[in-house]
N, C-alpha and C positions, 0 to 999 in steps of 0.2 A: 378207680385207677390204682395201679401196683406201685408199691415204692422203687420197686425197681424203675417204672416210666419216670416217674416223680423225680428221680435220683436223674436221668438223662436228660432230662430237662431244664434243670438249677445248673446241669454242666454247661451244656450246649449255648445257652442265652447269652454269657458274656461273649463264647467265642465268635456268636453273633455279632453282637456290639463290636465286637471289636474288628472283626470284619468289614462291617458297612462304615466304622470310623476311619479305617485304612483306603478303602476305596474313595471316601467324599476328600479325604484328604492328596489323594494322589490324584484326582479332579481337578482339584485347587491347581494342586503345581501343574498338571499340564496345560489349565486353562494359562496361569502365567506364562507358561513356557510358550506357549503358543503366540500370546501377545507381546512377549522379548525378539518371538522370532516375527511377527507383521513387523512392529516394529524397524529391528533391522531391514528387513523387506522395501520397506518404504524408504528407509535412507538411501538405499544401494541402486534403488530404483529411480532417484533423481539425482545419482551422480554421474558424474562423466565417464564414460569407458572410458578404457585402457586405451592410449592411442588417439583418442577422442579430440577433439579442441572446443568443446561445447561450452556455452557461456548459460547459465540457468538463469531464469528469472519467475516469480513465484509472486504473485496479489493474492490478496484475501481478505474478504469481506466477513466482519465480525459481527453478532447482535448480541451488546447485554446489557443488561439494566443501566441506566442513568448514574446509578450511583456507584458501579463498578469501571467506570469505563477510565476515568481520571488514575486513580491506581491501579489499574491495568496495564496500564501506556506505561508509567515510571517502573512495573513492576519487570514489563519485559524490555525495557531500558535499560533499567536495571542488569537485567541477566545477560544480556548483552553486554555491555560496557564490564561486566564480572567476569566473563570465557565463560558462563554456568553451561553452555553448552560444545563449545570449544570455542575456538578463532573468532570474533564477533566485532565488527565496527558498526557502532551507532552513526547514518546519514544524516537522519531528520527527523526531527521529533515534533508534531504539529497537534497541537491539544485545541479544541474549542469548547465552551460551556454555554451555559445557557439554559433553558428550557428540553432542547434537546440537544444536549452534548455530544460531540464526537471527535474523532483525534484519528491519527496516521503516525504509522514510526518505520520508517526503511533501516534496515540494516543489512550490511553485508558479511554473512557467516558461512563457516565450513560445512559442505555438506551435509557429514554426521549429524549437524545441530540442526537442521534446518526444520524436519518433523517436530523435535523437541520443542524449540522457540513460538513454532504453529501452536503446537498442544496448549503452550501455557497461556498463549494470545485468545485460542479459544475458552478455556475453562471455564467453568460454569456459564457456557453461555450458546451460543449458535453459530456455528459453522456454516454461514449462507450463500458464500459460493468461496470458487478456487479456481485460479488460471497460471497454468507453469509451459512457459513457452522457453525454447532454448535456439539461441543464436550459433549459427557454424562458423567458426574462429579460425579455419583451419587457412584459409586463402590469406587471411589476412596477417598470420602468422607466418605463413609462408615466404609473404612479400616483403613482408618486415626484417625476416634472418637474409633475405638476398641482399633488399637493401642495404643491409650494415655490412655483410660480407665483401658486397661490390665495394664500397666505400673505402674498408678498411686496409683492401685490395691497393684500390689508388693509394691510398694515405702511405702505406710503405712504398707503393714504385717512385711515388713525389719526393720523398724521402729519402731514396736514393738517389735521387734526380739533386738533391739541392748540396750530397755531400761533392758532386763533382766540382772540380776548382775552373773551368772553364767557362762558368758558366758569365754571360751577362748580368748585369743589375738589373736592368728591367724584365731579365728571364726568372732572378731568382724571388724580384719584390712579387710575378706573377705567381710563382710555385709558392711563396710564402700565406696570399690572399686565398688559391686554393684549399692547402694547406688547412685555415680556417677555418674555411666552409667547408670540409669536409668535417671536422671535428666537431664543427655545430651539427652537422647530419648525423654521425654516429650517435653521437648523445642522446638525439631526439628520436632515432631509432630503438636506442636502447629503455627509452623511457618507454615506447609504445611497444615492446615486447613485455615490459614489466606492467604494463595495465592490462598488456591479455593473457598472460599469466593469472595476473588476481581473479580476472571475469574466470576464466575456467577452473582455476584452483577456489573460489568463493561464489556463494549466490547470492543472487539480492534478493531481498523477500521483503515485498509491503504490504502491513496489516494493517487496514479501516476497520478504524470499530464506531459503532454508530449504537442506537437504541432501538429497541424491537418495537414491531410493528402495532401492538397495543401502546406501549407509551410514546409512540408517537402520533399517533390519534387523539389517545387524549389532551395531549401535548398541542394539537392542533384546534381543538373545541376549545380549551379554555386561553391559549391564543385570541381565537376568532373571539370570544367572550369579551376578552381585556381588550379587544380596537375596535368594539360596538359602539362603546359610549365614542371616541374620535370621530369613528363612521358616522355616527347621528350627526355628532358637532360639524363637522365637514360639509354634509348632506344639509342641512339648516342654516349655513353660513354662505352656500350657497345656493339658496333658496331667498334669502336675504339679498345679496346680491343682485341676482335676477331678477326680483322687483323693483330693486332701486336704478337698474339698470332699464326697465323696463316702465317704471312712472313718467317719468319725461313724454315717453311716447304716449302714455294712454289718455296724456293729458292734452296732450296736443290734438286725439283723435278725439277725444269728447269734443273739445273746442269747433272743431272743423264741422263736426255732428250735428251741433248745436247750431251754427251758422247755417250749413246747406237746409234744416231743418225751417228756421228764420225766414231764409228765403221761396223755399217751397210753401209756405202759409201767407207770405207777400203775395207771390204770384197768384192764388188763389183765391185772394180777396176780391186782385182787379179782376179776376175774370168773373 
């Protein structure tokens, strides 16, 4: 080999290296990039169009170990109750323990966070199913803005009605009772524009997290193990029972046995 080759080769070899380091590096970021961008993808994909009145609702079934499941529940409580992913009200927070522990927590959060809250519910563990169904709000929102328009409609003609001076007392004590009920309708309209508002501007998402399907097996044999010895007790107590329930009778049938017996060897002698 010439020193001349020798010489382009001691060159070439870093700008190798440094080549295949730039490429694995620019991998990296686009696999990131790519995962920033599912990401986004998925939030935007269960939000509401533009326009839209949709009410989101999202279950999810969890599996993770036994001993993660209790700080689990408080962890994405937690995050909730924090805005760690934006807007977030804690429903209901329901923990069970035991042998095989398991727990439920609804919250209602802004769409943005709603992947996010899933992710950290799942984390180290199983993602075993998902159902996101969404309600049309649009009718009912509809009827809601007429109602209060209609309402608000009367509320000033009545209004005008009670400033005239001619009117009777019993015309004005009725326009007065109207009056009322109407102001209790508006209100209660306005309440129920304000609750579908939230359903479409927030989703609800309820996460069950439960224990995987090995530790709940074993979870079940050494169950069945620990109510063997009761099973036997139970099974032998009442085995007990049904002999002492059942002595009376056999003692009566021996008796009866022993008689017709008596008289069967009677009769045989005379004859």
């Amino acid at each position: 080999m010439t020193a001349r080759r020798v010489w382009t080769r001691v060159v070439m070899a870093p700008a190798l290296l440094l080549a295949l380091a730039a490429c694995a590096k620019n991998g990296e970021r686009a696999q990131e990039a790519g995962a920033v961008a599912a990401d986004a993808d998925a939030a935007v994909a269960v939000a509401s169009p533009e326009g839209a009145f949709l009410a989101y609702e999202h279950d999810v079934q969890v599996q993770l170990e036994a001993a993660q499941i209790a700080p689990r529940i408080q962890q994405v409580a937690q995050a909730c109750q924090n805005a760690k992913f934006g807007e977030c009200a804690v429903l209901q927070v329901d923990q069970r323990s035991g042998e095989q522990p398991s727990g439920e927590v609804k919250v209602r959060i802004a769409p943005k966070g709603v992947e996010s809250l899933i992710g950290l519910a799942g984390e180290g563990g199983t993602l075993q199913a998902r159902n996101t169904r969404a309600e049309d709000l649009a009718q009912q929102v509809a009827d809601t803005a007429l109602t209060k328009a209609r309402l608000e409609k009367e509320h000033a003609r009545l209004l005008s009605y009670q400033d005239r001076g001619d009117l009777k007392i019993e015309d004005l004590m009725a326009i007065t009772t109207r009056l009322s009920e109407i102001e209790a309708g508006v209100e209660q309209a306005t309440k129920d524009a304000a609750q579908q508002r939230r359903r479409i501007d927030t989703q609800l998402v309820t996460m069950h997290f439960d224990t995987t399907s090995g530790q709940r097996s074993r979870s079940e044999i050494g169950e069945a193990l620990s109510e063997s010895g009761s099973i036997l007790s139970t099974s032998v107590a009442f085995l007990i029972r049904a002999a002492a329930a059942l002595l009376p009778v056999g003692v009566v049938a021996l008796v009866m046995a022993w008689i017709v017996r008596a008289l069967i060897r009677r009769r045989r002698r005379k004859a």
